[in-house]
C-alpha positions in Angstrom: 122.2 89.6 103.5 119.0 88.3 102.0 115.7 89.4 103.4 114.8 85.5 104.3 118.3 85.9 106.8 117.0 88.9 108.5 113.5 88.0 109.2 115.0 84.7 110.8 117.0 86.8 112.5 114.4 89.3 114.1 111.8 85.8 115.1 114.9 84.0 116.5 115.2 86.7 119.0 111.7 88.2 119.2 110.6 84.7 119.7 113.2 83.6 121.8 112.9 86.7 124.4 108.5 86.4 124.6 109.2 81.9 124.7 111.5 82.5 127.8 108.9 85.3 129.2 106.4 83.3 128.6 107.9 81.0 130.8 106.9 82.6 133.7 103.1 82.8 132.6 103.5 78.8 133.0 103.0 78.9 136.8 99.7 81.8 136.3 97.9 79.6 133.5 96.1 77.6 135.9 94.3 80.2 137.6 91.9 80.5 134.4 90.4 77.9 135.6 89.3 79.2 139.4 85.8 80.8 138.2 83.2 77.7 138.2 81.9 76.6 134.6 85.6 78.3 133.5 86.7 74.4 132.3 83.5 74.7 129.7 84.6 77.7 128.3 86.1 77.6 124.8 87.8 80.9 124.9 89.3 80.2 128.0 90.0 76.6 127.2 92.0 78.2 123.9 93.8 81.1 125.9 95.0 78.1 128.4 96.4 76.0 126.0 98.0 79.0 123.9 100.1 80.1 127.2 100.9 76.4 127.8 102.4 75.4 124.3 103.8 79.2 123.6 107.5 78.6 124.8 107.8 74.9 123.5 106.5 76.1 120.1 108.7 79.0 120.1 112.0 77.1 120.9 110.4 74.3 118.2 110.1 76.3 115.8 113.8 78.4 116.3 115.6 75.2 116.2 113.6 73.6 113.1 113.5 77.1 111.4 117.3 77.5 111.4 117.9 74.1 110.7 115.8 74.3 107.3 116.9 77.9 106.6 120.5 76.1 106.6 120.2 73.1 105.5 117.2 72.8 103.2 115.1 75.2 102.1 115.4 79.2 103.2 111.8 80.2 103.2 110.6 76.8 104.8 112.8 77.7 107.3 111.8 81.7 107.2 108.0 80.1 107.6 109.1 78.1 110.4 110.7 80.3 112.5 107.0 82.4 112.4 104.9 79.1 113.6 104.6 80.7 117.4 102.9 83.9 116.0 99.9 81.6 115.6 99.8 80.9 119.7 100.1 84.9 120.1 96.9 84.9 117.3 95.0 82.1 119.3 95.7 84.0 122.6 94.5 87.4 121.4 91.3 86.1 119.5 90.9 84.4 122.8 91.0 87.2 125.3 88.5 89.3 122.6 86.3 86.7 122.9 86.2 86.9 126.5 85.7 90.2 126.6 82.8 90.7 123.8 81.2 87.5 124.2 81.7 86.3 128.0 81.6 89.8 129.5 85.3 89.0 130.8 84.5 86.4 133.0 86.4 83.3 132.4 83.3 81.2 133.4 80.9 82.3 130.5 
């Protein structure tokens, strides 16, 4: 068992448990955009669109990950299967800004 097999391994599941959580955040991610002036906001334009694309990305990326790590090339495929970890990025850098720059209101 190469290392390339168990770290597809660990993001199939990891990411396959937080897409199908995330899931549920689907039906909240609206509600960002309550506060007036909210729509204008970068950060919470970015946090919005991080929840949105979060479990499509992570099943995306399990299915095209495994298929390269099988077919083609292993570490394409190990690379791959980590593509979601930049919507969990996005989503923190997002929040921070909200809370540094905006005070925590989603409005600005």
């Amino acid at each position: 068992m190469d290392e390339c097999y168990t770290a597809v391994l660990i993001g199939r599941w990891f990411f396959g448990l937080t897409g199908f959580l995330g899931i549920g955040l689907l039906f909240i991610a609206p509600m960002l955009f309550d506060a007036s002036g909210s729509e204008s906001n970068p950060a919470t334009v970015t946090l919005f669109w991080s929840i949105v694309t979060y479990p499509v990305v992570c099943l995306l990326s399990i299915i095209i990950g495994w298929l390269f790590y099988k077919f083609g090339n292993p570490f394409v495929g190990c690379v791959i299967t980590f593509v979601p970890a930049v919507n969990l990025f996005a989503a923190v850098v997002a929040v921070i800004c909200l809370a540094v720059f905006y005070g925590g209101k989603f409005g600005g």
